[in-house]
C-alpha positions, 0 to 999 in steps of 0.5 A, spaced: 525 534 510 531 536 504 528 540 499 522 538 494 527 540 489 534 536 492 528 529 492 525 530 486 532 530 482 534 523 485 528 520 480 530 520 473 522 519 471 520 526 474 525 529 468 519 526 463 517 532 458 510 530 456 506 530 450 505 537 450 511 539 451 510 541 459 513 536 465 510 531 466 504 531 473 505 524 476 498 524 480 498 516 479 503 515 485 497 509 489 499 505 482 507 505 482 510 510 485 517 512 481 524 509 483 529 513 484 537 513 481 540 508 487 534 503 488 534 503 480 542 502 480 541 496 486 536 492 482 540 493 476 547 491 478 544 485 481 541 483 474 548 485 471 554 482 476 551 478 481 545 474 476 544 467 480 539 462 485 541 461 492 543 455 495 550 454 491 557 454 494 559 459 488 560 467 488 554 469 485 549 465 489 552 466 495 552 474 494 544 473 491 542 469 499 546 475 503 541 480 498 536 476 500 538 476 509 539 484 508 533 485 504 530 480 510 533 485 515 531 492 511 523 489 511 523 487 519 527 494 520 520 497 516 515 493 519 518 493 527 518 485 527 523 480 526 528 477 521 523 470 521 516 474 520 518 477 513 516 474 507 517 475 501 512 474 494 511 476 487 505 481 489 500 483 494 495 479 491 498 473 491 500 473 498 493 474 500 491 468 496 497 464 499 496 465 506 488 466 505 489 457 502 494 456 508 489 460 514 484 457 512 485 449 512 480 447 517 475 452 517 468 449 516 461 451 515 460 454 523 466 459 522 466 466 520 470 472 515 469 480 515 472 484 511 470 491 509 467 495 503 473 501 504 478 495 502 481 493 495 479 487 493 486 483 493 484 483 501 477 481 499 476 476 494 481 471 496 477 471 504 471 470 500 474 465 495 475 461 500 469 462 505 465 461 498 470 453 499 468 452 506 461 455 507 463 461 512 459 466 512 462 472 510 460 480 513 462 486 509 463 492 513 459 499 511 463 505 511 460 512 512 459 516 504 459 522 507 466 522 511 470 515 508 469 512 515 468 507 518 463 506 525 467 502 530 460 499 532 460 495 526 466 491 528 463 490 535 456 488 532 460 483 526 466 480 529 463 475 534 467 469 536 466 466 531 470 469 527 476 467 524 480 472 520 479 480 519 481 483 513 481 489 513 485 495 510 490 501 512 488 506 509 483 505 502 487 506 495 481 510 493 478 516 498 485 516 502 481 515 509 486 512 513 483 506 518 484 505 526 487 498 525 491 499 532 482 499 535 480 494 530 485 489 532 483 490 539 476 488 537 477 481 534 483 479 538 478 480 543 473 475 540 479 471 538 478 472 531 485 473 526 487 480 523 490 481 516 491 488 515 492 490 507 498 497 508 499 497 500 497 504 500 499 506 507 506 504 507 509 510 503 504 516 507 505 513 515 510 509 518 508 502 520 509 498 527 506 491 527 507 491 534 504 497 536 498 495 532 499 487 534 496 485 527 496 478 526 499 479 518 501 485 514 502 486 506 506 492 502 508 492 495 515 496 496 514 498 489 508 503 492 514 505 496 519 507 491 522 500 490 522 494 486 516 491 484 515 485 490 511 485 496 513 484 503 508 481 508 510 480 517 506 475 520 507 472 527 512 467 528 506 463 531 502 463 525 508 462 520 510 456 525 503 453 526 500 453 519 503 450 514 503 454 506 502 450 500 508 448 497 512 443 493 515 437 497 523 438 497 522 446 499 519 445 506 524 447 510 524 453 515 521 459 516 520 464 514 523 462 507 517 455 506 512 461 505 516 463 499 513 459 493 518 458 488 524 462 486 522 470 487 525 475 482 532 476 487 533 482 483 527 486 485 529 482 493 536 485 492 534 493 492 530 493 497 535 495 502 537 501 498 529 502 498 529 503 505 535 507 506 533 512 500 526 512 506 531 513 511 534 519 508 528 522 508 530 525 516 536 527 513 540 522 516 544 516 513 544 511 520 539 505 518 535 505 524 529 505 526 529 513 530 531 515 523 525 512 520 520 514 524 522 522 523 523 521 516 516 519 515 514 524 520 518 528 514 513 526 509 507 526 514 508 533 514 510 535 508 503 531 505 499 533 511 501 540 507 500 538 500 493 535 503 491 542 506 492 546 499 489 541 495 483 541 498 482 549 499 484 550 492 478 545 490 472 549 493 475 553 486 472 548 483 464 548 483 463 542 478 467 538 481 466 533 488 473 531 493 469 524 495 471 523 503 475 527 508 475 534 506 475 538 512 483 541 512 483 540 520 482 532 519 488 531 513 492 527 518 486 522 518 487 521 510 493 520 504 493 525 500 489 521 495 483 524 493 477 521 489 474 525 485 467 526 481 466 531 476 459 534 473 457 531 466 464 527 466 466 520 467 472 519 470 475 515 464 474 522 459 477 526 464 483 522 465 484 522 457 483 530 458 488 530 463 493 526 459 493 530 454 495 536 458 501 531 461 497 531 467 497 523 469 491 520 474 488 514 475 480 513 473 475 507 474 475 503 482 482 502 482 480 494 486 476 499 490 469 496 487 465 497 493 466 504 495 465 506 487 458 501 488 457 505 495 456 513 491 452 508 485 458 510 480 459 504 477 459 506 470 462 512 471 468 511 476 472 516 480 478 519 478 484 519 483 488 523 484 495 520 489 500 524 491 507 522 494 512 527 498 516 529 491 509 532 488 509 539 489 503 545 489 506 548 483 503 542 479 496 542 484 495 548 481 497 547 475 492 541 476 486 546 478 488 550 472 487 545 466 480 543 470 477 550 470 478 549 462 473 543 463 467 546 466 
């Protein structure tokens, strides 16, 4: 991977001073990652000189549907699928919710939903909601307190042929603990039960297959993943033809665009291409493929396994301060380097404002993450989430142990 410096030069936000004076820590990066100067400049130039709706014979709508089809083309290259199984949404919430109403149309009082207590609730509460409509039982996976895991057994013990839909997360935004979706999907395709796996906070850590894992859907946020603030979902091109979304009348037309409810902000649509390109050159190639891509996130995979690794030895410095989760140096490779943290006599909130004062940026509270925050009995208390991404650096990791050992 290119130099930590060279990457960190290409995102104007890393520039920032802080408050006191010192450059700013961004720890927030499961929140938004920053942009860099290309993506900004894709977005910007659309807004500036291409501004329009599609569907016209005009030079602006016609340059806006061709963002639109390179975008579409950008997303199948990420996710490894088809053009026809991108869809395009305002965010990940949203999207669930829609395709959630769309799944669940004929559901009745006998059929079943599983979802998981490692999940953000954008991939929980809309199952719920519409399981709570049709009267479906809803099973709630457990996770393992101590290690952040989940037991395959219990997807075994709940997934019964019953079951319509798993939903169930990559990698939880929380405790960083990365899911073996490939062996669940396995489980409920066996029970013929559907899987809808949430990869918003995978996507900027690991790369992404969906026919390797052979999920039934897919949902990123791209602006996790150094771009515009839109979400991308795959879906199979036999669900997108079989259920039928909930849209105004005159915009039923082909896939995947009648899952597109409204007019989507082409603007954001427009820079995702420069998204996956500036990903892409993370292999110190430019050809937009799919090889590169793989060997840039093997890139980003190292460098965070090594961030991940000095992390978590420079914790045991601190003995008023709990890494929740996966904490063995041997096992970063099943885990983000997202760490959820709990400090002595502290909540989370009065450390991130202690925090920010000394220009370091995380994230306090559950984060969405409200069964794991319920599962350690920290409701009140919260966590404080530390995320970093490829342009993060050990510098500012020990910087960040040093401010906290002025806490104890």
């Amino acid at each position: 991977m290119k130099d930590v410096g060279q990457i960190r030069s290409s995102f104007p936000a890393l520039k920032r001073r802080a408050l006191n004076g010192k450059p700013a820590i961004y720890f927030d990066g499961p929140g938004a990652s920053q942009m860099p100067n290309k993506v900004h400049r894709a977005y910007t130039d659309h807004v500036l000189y291409d501004k329009a709706n599609v569907g016209g014979y005009f030079e602006t709508s016609v340059n806006t549907q061709e963002s639109v089809e390179y975008a579409r083309a950008a997303i199948a290259l990420f996710f490894n699928c088809d053009e026809t199984e991108v869809v395009f949404g305002t965010n990940a919430t949203t999207s669930i919710f829609q395709f959630s109403r769309a799944i669940s149309r004929d559901w009745t009082s006998e059929d079943e939903v599983v979802v998981t207590k490692l999940d953000h609730f954008a991939n929980v509460s809309p199952w719920v909601e519409v399981a709570s409509d049709k009267h479906c039982k809803v099973t709630s996976i457990e996770f393992d307190t101590n290690t952040g895991e989940y037991n395959l057994d219990d997807f075994e013990k709940a997934i019964t042929n019953k079951t319509k839909i798993v939903a169930v997360n990559y990698a939880c935004n929380a405790l960083g603990t990365i899911n073996p979706i490939k062996e669940i999907t396995k489980i409920a395709h066996a029970k013929g039960a559907m899987v809808f796996v949430d990869a918003v906070h995978y996507a900027p850590h690991g790369l992404i297959d969906v026919r390797d894992l052979d999920c039934d859907f897919l949902v990123t946020s791209v602006y996790k993943y150094f771009g515009p603030h839109v979400s991308a979902v795959f879906a199979k091109k036999k669900h997108l033809q079989n259920f039928s979304p909930y849209k105004v009348e005159p915009a039923i037309d082909k896939i995947p665009n009648c899952w597109e409810t409204g007019t989507p902000d082409f603007s954001a649509i427009s820079a995702i291409p420069e998204t996956i390109k500036y990903i892409i050159s993370l292999s110190e190639k430019s050809s937009p493929t799919r090889k590169n891509l793989e060997l840039a996130y093997k890139n980003i995979t190292e460098y965070e396994n090594e961030l991940s690794r000095y992390f978590l030895n420079k914790m045991w410095e601190l003995k008023h301060v709990k890494v929740h989760g996966i904490t063995n140096t041997d096992d970063v490779h099943k885990r983000t380097p997202t760490f959820a943290l709990t400090i002595d006599g502290k909540t989370s909130h009065s450390v991130a404002k202690y925090l920010a004062k000394h220009g370091i940026f995380a994230w306090s509270g559950h984060f969405y993450a409200l069964d794991v925050v319920r599962s350690y009995g920290l409701e009140k208390e919260g966590l404080l989430r530390v995320g970093l991404l490829h342009y993060n650096t050990k510098r500012e990791i020990k910087e960040f142990i040093s401010v906290l050992k002025l806490l104890s």
